[in-house]
C-alpha positions, 0 to 999 in steps of 0.5 A, spaced: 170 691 705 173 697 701 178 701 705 177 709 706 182 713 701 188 715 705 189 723 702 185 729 703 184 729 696 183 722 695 177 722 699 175 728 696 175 725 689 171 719 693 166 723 695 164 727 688 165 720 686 159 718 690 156 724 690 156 725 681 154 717 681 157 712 677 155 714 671 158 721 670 165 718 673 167 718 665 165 724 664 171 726 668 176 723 664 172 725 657 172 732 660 180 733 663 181 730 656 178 735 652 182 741 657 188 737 654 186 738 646 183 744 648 190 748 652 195 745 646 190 747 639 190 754 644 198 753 644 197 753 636 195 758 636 200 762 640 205 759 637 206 765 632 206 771 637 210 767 643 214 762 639 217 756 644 213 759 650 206 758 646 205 752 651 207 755 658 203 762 656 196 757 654 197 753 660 198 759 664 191 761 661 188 754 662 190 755 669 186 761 670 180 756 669 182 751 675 181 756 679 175 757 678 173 752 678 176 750 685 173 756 687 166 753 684 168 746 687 169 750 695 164 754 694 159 748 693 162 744 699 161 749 704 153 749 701 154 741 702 156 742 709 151 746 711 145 742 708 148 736 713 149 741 717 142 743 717 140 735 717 143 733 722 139 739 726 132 737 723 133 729 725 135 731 731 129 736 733 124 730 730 127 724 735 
């Protein structure tokens, strides 16, 4: 039997996992890959106005992106909770 994920964001990564399927979990990987390429081309690009700073200035951009999807990400588990929520109501008034 598997063991529950210790952390917070361990059993968050769990439970997009299981939501996603398994048939997306690479998809993660491919996109967070992709972010990568995409922050140090974007660092390239800078380089020219920013110099040794193009890479923090492009992260810094980039990091602008991870909050929003951090605010997609919490705004997405308050609708999941209240579509359990609202399961759990239905089961319990069909009992």
């Amino acid at each position: 039997m598997a063991q529950a994920p210790q952390n917070r964001s361990h059993r968050v990564s769990a439970a997009t996992h299981d939501i996603a399927g398994k048939p997306l979990a690479g998809h993660r990987a491919a996109l967070g890959l992709l972010l990568l390429v995409f922050t140090l081309a974007f660092s390239d690009l800078l380089g020219p106005r920013y110099g040794d700073k193009s890479l923090s200035v492009a992260l810094a951009y980039f990091s602008l992106i991870g909050l929003w999807g951090s605010l997609h990400f919490w705004l997405c588990g308050r609708a999941l909770a209240k579509q359990q929520a609202a399961k759990s109501v239905q089961s319990a008034a069909s009992v």
